[in-house]
C-alpha positions, 0 to 999 in steps of 0.5 A: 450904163445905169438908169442914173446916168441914163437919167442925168445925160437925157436930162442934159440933152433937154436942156441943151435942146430947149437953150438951143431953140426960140421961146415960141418954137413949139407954138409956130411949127407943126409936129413934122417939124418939131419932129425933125428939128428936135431928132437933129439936136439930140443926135448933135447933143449925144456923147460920143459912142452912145448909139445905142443909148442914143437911139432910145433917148431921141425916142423918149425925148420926142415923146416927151415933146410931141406925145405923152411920154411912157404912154405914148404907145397906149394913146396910140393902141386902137384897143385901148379904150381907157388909161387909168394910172394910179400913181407912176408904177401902176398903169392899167388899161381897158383893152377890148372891154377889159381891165388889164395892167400893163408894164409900162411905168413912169420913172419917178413921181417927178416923171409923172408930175411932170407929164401932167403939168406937160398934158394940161398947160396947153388947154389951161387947165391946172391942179393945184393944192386949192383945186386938187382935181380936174376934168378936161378935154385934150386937143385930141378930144380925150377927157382926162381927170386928175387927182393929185394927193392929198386927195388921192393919196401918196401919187397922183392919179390920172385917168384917161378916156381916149376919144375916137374919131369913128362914130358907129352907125346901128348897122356897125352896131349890129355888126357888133352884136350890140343888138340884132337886124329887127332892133336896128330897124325899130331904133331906126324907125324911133329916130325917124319918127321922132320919138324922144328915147334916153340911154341909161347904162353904168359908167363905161357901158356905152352910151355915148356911142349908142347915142351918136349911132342914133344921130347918125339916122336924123335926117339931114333937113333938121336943125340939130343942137347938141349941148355937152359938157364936153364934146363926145357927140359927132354929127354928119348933118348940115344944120348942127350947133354944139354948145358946151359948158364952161367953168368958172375962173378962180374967183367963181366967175364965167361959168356956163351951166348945162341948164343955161345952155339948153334953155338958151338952144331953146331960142335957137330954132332947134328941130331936135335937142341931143343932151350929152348926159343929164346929170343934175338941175337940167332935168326939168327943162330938157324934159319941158323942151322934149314936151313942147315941140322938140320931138325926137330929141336924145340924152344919156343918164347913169342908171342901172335899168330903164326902171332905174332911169325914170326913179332916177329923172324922178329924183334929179327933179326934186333936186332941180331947185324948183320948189313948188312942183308936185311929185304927180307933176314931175311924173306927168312931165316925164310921162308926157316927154320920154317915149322910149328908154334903152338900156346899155349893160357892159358884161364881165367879158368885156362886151357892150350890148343893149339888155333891155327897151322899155316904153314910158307909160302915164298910167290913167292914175298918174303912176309911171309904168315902164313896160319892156319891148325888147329885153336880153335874158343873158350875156350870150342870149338874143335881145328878143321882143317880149310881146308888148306892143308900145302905144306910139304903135310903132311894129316890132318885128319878131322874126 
């Protein structure tokens, strides 16, 4: 049988399947169900003597209907962390830290066209020729971004972050080598005395995780809010509230900011903040809020070192929209608020590690020092104390 005719008598039993079943079927029933039902109808539908095309089609057809189609195996491979297609006959994948390209592809453009109409329509989002990109979260908590072309070319291009519903704790971590015994306690130590820290690190490096193991170490008797733009931080306390950012309707209506929402937690009795990522005009007043009584809060931000991190929060504040600000302020400002910066590097095998600790100093002239407290000298090297002492007089153990 030729992929054609392979093709045509699949496609036929799609429809024959969908005429056969009510408007509302993949709405009222479970998967189990859809499972079961849509395995009888393919098996009724099948030309006689195909059972060996016939056992592949119910399995495509049901990942068409429950799951992601060709890609159905990586969404369900623990190791895959990400899934970047690039177009339907070029699938790569991060598997254990790793770019790798698989053999999986899509059929046709059509194929994959289709899949992406398929993954979006149930959390109503669309891509479209005056909005030719989109960023969303699946029911699964996975972030997917589209590309269609022209934008992207001749195919559209899908990436994929799959979203795990184990959270690491700083002793998983530590398991993991991402840091060693008298790290894991220091980090502690900065939680429970409320320290405000930041995690800087490049796309991929592992932010998001080191952020909710560092969660995971507030005690439960504190009121925490958490402001994303999407939900990637878990929480195990009892008082926890998470706010997430929408986007505008077609006619540029409904949007709720990142900065709406943190000076909205602000009226909302929080004993600490956790930012998903600071990424623009939110800066000021997460650090304002950091300043006036909300000790211990948390953020990411993309930079490339702790040093990098504060140029970084220095300019995101020029650019806040707010005018009659000095640069000597908006130093005392991020000096006043950010007690500790962790660096997250990701390394060429793959491996994602703390490289560098670094205490946010306010200098008697008004200048920012960031003076490091921990700092890995290599990929394969032990992340070792430098010998600095942090003015917060937290002890370093240097065992």
């Amino acid at each position: 049988m030729t992929p054609e005719e392979f093709d045509r008598i699949k496609n036929d039993i799609r429809r024959k399947i969908l005429d056969s079943l009510p408007v509302d079927f993949f709405e009222v029933n479970d998967d189990e169900t859809i499972e079961k039902k849509i395995a009888e109808l393919c098996r009724k539908f099948l030309p006689w003597g195909m059972k060996k095309e016939g056992d592949k089609i119910v399995k495509e057809l049901l990942q068409e209907f429950l799951g992601f189609g060709p890609i159905e195996p990586l969404m369900a491979d623990p190791l895959v962390t990400e899934i970047m297609i690039n177009g339907p006959y070029d699938v790569f994948v991060e598997r254990a830290g790793k770019l790798e390209k698989t053999n999986v592809r899509f059929r046709t453009p059509e194929q994959l066209k289709y899949y992406i109409e398929k993954i979006l329509t149930p959390v109503g989002k669309m891509v479209t020729e005056l909005e030719p990109y989109v960023d969303a979260q699946l029911r699964d908590g996975s972030r997917i971004n589209i590309v269609i072309p022209p934008i992207s070319g001749r195919y559209p291009v899908v990436t994929i972050r799959k979203f795990w519903e184990k959270v690491w704790s700083l002793a998983d971590l530590e398991r993991m080598e991402t840091m060693n015994e008298s790290v894991r306690k220091f980090l502690e130590n900065l939680v429970v005395g409320r320290k405000n820290i930041i995690v800087c690190g490049g796309a991929g490096a592992g932010k998001t995780t080191l952020l909710n193991a560092l969660a995971r170490s507030i005690p439960h008797d504190e009121r925490v809010i958490v402001v994303e733009e999407v939900s990637e931080i878990r929480m195990y306390q009892d008082n926890v509230v998470h706010l997430h950012t929408r986007m505008g309707n077609i006619e540029g209506k409904g949007e709720v900011t990142l900065r709406q929402l943190v000076r909205n937690a602000l009226h909302m009795r929080p004993d600490r903040l956790i930012i998903g990522e600071i990424m623009g005009e939110e800066v000021l007043d997460v650090l304002q809020a950091m300043n006036t009584g909300h000790e211990g809060s948390m953020c990411t931000i993309h930079a490339n070192s702790t040093e990098e991190a504060v140029y970084r929060l220095e300019t995101l504040s020029f650019l806040s929209g707010i005018s009659n600000i000095s640069s000597e302020a908006i130093r005392r400002i991020i000096g006043a608020a950010v007690d500790v910066l962790i660096f997250m590097k990701r390394y060429k095998d793959g491996r994602r590690r703390i490289a560098q600790i670094s205490e946010v100093v306010l200098e008697e002239d008004g200048k920012l020092s960031v003076r490091d407290i921990f700092q890995r000298p290599s990929r394969d090297a032990e992340l070792i104390p430098t010998g600095y002492r942090p003015t917060f007089g937290f002890a370093v153990d240097e065992e």
